[in-house]
Each structure stands twice: as C-alpha cells, then as structure tokens.
C-alpha positions as CSV (number, residue, x, y, z in Angstrom):
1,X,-15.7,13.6,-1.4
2,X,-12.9,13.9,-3.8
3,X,-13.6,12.3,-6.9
4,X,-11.1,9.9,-8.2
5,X,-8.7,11.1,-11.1
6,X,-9.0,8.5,-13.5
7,X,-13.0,10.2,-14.1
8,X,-10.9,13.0,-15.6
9,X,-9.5,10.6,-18.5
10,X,-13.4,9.0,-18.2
11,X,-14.7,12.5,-19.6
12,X,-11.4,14.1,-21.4
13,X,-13.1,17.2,-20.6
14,X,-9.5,19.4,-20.0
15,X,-6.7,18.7,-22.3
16,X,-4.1,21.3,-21.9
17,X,-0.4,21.3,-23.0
18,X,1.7,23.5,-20.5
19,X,4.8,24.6,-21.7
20,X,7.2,23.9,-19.0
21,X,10.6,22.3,-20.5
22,X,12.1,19.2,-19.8
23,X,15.8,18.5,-19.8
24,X,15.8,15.0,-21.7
25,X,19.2,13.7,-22.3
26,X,19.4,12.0,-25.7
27,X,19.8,8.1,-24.7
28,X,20.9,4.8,-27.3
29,X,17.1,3.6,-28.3
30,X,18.2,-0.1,-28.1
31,X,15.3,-2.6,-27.1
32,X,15.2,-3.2,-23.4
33,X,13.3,-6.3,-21.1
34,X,10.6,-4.8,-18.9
35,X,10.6,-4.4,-15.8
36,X,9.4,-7.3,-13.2
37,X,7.4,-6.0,-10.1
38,X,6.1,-7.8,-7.6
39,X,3.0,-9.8,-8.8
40,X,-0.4,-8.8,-7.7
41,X,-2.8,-11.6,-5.8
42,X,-6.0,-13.1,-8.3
43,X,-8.6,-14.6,-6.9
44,X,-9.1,-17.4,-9.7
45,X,-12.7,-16.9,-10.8
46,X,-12.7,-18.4,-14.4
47,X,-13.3,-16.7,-18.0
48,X,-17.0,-17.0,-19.0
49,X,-18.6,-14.4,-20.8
50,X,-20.6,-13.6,-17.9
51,X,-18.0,-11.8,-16.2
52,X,-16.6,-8.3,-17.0
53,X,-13.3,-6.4,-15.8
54,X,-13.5,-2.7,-15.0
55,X,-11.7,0.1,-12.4
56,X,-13.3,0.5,-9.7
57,X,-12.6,3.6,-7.0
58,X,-11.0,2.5,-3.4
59,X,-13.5,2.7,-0.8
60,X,-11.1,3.6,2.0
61,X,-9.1,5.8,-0.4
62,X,-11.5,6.9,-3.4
63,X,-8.2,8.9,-4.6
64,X,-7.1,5.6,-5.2
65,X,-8.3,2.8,-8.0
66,X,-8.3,-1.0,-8.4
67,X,-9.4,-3.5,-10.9
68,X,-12.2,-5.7,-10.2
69,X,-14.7,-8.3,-12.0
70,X,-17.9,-8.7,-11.5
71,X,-20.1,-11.7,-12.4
72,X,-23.4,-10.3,-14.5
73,X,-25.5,-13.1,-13.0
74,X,-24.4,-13.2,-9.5
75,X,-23.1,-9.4,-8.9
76,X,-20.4,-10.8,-7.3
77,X,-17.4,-8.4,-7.2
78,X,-13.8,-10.0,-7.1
79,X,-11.1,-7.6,-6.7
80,X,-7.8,-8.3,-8.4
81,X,-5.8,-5.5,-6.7
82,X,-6.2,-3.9,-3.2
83,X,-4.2,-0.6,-2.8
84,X,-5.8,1.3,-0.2
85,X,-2.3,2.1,1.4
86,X,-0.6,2.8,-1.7
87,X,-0.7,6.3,-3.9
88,X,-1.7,4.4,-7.0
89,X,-4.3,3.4,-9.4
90,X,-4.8,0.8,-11.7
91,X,-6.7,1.9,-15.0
92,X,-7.6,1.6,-18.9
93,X,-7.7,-2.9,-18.8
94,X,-7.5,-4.8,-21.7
95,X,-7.8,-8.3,-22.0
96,X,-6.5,-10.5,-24.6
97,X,-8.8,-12.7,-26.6
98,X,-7.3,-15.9,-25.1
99,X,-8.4,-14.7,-21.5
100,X,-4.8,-15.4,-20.5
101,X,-3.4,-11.9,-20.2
102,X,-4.1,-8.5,-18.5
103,X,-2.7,-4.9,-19.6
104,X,-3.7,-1.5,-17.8
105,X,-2.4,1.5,-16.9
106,X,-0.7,2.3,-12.9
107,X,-1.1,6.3,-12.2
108,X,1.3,7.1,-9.3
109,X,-1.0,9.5,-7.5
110,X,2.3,12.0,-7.3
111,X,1.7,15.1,-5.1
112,X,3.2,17.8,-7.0
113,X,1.7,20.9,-8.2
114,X,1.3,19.2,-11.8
115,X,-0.4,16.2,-10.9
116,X,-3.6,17.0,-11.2
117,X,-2.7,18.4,-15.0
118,X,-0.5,15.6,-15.8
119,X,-1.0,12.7,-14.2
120,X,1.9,10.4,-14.7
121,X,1.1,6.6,-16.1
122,X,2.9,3.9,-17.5
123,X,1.6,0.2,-18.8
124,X,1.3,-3.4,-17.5
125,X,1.1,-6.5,-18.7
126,X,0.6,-9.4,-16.5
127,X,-1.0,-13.2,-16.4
128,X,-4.4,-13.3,-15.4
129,X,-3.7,-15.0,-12.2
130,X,-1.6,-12.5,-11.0
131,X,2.1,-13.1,-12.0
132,X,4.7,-12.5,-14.3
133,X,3.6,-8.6,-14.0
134,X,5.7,-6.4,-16.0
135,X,6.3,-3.1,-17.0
136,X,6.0,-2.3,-20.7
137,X,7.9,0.8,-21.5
138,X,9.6,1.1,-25.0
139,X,12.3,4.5,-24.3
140,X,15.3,3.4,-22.3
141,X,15.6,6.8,-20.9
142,X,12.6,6.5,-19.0
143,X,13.6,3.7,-16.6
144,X,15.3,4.6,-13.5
145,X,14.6,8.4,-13.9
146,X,11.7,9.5,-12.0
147,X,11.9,12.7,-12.4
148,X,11.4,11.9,-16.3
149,X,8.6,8.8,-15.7
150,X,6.6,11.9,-14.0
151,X,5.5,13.4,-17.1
152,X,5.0,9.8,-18.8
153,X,1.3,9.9,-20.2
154,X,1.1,5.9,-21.6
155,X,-2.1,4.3,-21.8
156,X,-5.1,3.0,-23.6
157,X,-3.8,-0.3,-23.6
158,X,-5.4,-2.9,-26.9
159,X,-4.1,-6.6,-27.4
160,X,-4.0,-7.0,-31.0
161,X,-5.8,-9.9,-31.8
162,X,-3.2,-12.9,-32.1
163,X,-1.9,-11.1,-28.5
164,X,1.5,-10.6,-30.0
165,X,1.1,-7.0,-29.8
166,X,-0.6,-4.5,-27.8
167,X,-1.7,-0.7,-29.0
168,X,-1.8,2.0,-26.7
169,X,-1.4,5.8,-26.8
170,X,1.4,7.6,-25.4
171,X,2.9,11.2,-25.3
172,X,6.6,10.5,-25.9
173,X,6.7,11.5,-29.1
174,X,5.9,15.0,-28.3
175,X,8.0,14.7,-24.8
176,X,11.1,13.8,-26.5
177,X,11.1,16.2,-29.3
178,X,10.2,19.3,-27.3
179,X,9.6,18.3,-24.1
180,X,6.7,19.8,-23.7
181,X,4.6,18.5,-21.0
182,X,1.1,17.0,-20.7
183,X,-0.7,14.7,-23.6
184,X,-2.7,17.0,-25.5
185,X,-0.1,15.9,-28.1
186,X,-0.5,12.0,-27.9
187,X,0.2,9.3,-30.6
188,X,-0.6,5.9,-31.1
189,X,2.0,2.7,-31.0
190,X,2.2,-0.6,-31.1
191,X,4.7,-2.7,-29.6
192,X,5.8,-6.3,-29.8
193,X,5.1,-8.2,-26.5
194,X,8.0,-10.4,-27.6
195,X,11.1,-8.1,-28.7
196,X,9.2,-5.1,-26.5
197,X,9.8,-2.7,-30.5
198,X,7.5,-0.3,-30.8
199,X,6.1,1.2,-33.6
200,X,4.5,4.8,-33.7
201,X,1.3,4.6,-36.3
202,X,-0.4,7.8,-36.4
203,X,1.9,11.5,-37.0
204,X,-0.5,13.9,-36.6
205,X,-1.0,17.2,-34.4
206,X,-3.4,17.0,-31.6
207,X,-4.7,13.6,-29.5
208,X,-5.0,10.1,-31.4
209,X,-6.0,7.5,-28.5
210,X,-8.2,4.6,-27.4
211,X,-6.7,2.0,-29.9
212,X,-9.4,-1.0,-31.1
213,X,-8.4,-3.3,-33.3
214,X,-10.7,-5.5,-35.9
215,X,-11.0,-8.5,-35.1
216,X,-8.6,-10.0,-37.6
217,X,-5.8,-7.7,-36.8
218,X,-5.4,-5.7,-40.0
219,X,-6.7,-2.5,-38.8
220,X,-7.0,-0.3,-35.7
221,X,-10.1,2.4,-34.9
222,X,-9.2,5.1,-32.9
223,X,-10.5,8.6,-31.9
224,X,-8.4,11.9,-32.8
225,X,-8.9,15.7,-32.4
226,X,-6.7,16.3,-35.2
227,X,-9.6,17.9,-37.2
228,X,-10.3,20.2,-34.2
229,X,-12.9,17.9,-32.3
230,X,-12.7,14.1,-31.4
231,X,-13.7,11.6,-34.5
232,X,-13.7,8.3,-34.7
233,X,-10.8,6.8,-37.5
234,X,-9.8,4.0,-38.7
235,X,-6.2,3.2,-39.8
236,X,-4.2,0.1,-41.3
237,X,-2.6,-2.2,-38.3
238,X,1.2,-1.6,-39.9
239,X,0.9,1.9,-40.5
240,X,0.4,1.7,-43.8
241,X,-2.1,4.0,-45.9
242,X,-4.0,7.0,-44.7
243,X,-6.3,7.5,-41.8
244,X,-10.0,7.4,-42.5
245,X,-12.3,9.6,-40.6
246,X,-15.6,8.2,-40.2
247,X,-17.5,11.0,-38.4
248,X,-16.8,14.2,-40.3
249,X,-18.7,16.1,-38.4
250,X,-18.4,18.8,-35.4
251,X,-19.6,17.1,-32.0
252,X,-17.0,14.7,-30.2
253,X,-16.8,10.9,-30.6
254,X,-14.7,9.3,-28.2
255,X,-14.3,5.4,-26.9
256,X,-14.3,2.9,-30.2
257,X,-14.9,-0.7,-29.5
258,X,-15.1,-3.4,-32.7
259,X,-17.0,-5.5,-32.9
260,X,-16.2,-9.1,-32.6
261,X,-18.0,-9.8,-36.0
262,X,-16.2,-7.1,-37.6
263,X,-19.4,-5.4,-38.2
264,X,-19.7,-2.3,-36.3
265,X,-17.8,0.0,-34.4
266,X,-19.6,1.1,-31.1
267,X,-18.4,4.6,-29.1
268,X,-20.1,7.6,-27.2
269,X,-20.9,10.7,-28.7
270,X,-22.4,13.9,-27.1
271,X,-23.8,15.0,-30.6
272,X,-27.5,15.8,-28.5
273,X,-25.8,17.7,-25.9
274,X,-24.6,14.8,-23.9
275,X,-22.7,11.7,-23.6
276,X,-25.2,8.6,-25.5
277,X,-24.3,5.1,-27.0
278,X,-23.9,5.1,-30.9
279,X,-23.5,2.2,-33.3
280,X,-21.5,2.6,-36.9
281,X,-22.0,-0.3,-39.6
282,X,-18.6,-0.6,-41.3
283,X,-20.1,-1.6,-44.1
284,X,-23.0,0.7,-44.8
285,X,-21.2,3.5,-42.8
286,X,-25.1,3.9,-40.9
287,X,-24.5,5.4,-37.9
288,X,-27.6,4.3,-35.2
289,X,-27.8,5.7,-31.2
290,X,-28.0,3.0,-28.5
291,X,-28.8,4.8,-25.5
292,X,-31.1,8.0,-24.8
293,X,-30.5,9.1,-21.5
294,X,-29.8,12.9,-20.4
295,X,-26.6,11.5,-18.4
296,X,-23.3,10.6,-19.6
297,X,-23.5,6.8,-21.2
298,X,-19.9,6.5,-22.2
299,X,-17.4,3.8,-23.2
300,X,-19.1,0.7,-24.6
301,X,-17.8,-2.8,-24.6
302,X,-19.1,-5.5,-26.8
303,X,-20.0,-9.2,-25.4
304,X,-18.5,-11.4,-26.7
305,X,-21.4,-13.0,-28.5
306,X,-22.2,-9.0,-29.6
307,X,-25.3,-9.2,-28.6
308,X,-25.0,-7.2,-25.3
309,X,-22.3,-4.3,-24.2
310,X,-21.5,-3.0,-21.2
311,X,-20.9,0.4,-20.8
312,X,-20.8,3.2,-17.6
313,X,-23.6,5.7,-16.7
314,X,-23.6,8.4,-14.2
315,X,-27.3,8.7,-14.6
316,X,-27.8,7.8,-10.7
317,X,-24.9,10.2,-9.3
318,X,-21.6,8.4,-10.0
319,X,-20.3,6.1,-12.5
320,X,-21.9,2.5,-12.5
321,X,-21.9,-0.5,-15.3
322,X,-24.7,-0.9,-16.9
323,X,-25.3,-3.8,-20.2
324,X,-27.4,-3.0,-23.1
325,X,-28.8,-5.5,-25.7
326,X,-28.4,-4.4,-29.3
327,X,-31.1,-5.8,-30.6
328,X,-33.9,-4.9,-27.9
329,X,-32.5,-1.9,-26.1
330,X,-32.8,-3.9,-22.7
331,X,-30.9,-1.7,-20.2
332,X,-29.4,-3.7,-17.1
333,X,-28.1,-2.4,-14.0
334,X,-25.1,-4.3,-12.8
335,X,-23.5,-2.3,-10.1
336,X,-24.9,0.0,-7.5
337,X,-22.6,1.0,-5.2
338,X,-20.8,4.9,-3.8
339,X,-18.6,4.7,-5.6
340,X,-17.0,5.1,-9.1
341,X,-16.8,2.2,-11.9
342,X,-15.5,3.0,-14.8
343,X,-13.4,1.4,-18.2
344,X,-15.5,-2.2,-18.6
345,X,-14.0,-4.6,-20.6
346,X,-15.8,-7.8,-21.0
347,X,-14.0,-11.3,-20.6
348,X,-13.8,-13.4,-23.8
C-alpha cells in the first residue's frame, strides 16, 4: 500500500531544490484578512493532559491524512477531520497553551508530475471546536492563484506562548526572489494572529524549520542544515542577535520541543545510525539519549507536567505513538493500528 506523503516530511530523507522557474508577478505586500473556509466538525472531548493530538493516515484513503486525539487512559480515538473523499491532508498540529486554538498544515494531494517533490501546503488556524477556521497566509500574491499556491511549502506551525503569534517555516523567501521551486531553501517567520504581519527571523542558506518556542516567549529552537547537516539552534523570538548552534557536530538533529520548565530541549537524532530520543539541558548544555531502539523514534512531545513525552516509532512496521517517562525510561504503547500516526502534540 502506498504510504502516505506527510511520512516523507516525518523522515526529511529527500530535500531537493529543482530549478524549474516561476513567473511571479511583483504584487503591493499590504496586510491582508485570511481566508474563511468552511469549519470542520469537533467532537468536544475536553483538554486534560491525558489526551494528545497527532495525524493520523485515512483508512479508506491512506494517501489521505486527518487529525485525531486520542485519550492515553482510555485509547479512545476522536477524529477531528474525516476526508476520505477529498485529495487533502491535514498535518504538522500545534496547539496553543490555552487549549483554545488549533494550527496545522492542509497538503492538497495535487496530481501533477511535481507533487510528489513538492508537495504544496499552506496553514490553518482554527477554534478547537471546529470553527472560525482560517487560512493564514502572509503574501497577497498567493491567494486566488493556484497555479502559484502549488509550489507553496508553509508549515511547522508553533503558537508562541501568549498565542498572539504563531512560528512556522515557509519557502517564500526563496520562491519570490528566484522562483525556484521546492523547500530545500526554507526560513522561519513569525506572524501576528491579530494584524496577520509577518516577520522572517532566520536569513540563512539551506533549511531552518520546526519552530519551538521557550516557554516564556523570548526565544525560539529550531533545526537548520545551514552548517551542511541538521543542528539544533536557538535564536532570540524578535530576531535579534545571532543563532546559536547547539549540536556542532556531523550526524542530523531534527524535531526540537521545549520544555515546559524551560529546562531542556528534547529532539531525535540518528547520531548511532538511526533515529533515537535525545535530551539537551539548557543550562549545562548535557546532552542525554532517551530511547535505544534500532527503529526510528522520532519527534518528541513533552507532557505537560514534563514528566512523560510522546513521541512516534516505527519499530512494529509503521508509525505509532508511543510515551516515555523521563525519569524511569517507562516506554508505553498507545496506538496499534495499520496504519500511520505521526506529529503528536500533547494537549495542555
């Protein structure tokens, strides 16, 4: 069975730029409203720390991916979207630390030659019971052109902490100014949920993605291939100052999620040859490995107590979530299904 395409951004494992020119005409960059589109249907389950959000693939369409919760105690699954007749998939959520608000990522499974290379994707923002959804998009010339919005690459969504703002990685930077397709060339922005301004932080070559801020908002960890492989950095929230690279070294780091003490900064690493769980103390700059397993443990979520996080494996044939506790290395199962889970993100 075909596997579903958001396990391509899962892995990051091909991250080509093609050289195929766009024609962008230049367009007035005044601020624009989002979009409206019609509102999705929640089942209302509450907001304990219990329960975790993640992507799940369709089982009727596994091309296809929805977003789900699942209740750690129970294993009940609650599915927040349903597209099984629709070429899309919901990915990357992010919840702010109210509870209140949703943002992820919708692919538009396009079928064109470059699809598969460049999967288009733009951001969402929407209550978490369903309504008000809207689409964020912070360049004018992008709405109501789809033969532009095909190429769009915006994603990793982060609510800053206050949930005025919301980080995410896009490749318009490097579409605009050569139009060069695909996001091998990605940056990270912020924009403000209430003016819909964007800011672009980080100017450098390669990928910066997977925004986290701290938890008091002054600062946001991300991973970058500037350096020629994937390290984990830290930057000033206002884009102020210079990156800091934490990792310095020649394997790949990918995924950073901070902790809600401000402590550490967990994220995977395939320094032994594959994908495990690593922990970095901010303030001892120790780095300590989570998980040993010789499958893919990749991007780690932190409870919201940071005693547990949740994380996918693929050590039983396809992505499921799995929880960890820090402190005693407990591993937990929590789905087991055929299909693929992927991008937890545990509700405050």
């Amino acid at each position: 069975m075909k596997k579903i395409v958001f396990i391509m951004f899962l892995l990051l494992v091909s991250c080509t730029t093609a050289k195929i020119e766009v024609t962008v005409t230049p367009m007035p960059t005044e601020t624009q409203s989002p979009t409206s589109t019609p509102t999705l249907t929640l089942t209302p389950i509450g907001s304990s720390s219990g329960n975790i959000l993640f992507t799940t693939a369709n089982v009727e369409n596994e091309k296809n991916a929805d977003l789900a919760i699942i209740n750690i105690e129970t294993k009940t699954i609650t599915k927040l979207t349903d597209n099984k007749n629709q070429s899309i998939s919901y990915l990357f959520p992010s919840i702010s630390v109210d509870g209140k608000k949703i943002a992820f990522g919708i692919q538009h499974n396009i079928e064109t030659s470059l699809a598969d290379e460049f999967p288009q994707m733009m951001l969402y923002i929407m209550d978490f019971n369903g309504e008000n959804q809207q689409k964020i998009t912070s360049i004018p010339m992008y709405r109501g052109d789809e033969r532009i919005e095909d190429y769009v690459m915006e994603n990793h969504p982060a609510f800053s902490p206050d949930g005025t703002q919301l980080a995410y990685s896009s490749n318009k930077d490097s579409l605009i100014k050569t139009g060069i397709l695909g996001f091998s060339d990605s940056e990270i922005y912020v924009i403000d949920l209430k003016t819909f301004e964007s800011q672009q932080l980080t100017k450098a070559k390669g990928m910066s993605i997977h925004p986290s801020w701290s938890p008091d908002g002054s600062q946001i960890a991300f991973c970058s291939d500037r350096d020629g492989d994937f390290d984990i950095y830290i930057m000033n929230s206002d884009g102020t100052g210079k990156d800091t690279n934490l990792m310095k070294n020649t394997t790949t780091e990918r995924y950073p999620s901070w902790s809600h003490n401000g402590k550490y900064i967990v994220y995977h690493s395939d320094r032994d040859g594959n994908n495990n769980l690593y922990i970095y103390n901010i303030d001892t700059k120790v780095e300590s490995q989570l998980t040993d397993n010789p499958a893919s443990d990749v991007t780690g979520r932190w409870s919201p107590d940071d005693k547990w996080i949740a994380f996918t494996s693929d050590r039983d044939g396809d992505y499921e979530i799995y929880i960890i506790n820090v402190a005693t290395k407990e591993e937990i199962k929590i789905t087991d299904n055929s299909v693929e889970d992927a991008f937890v993100y545990w509700i405050p």
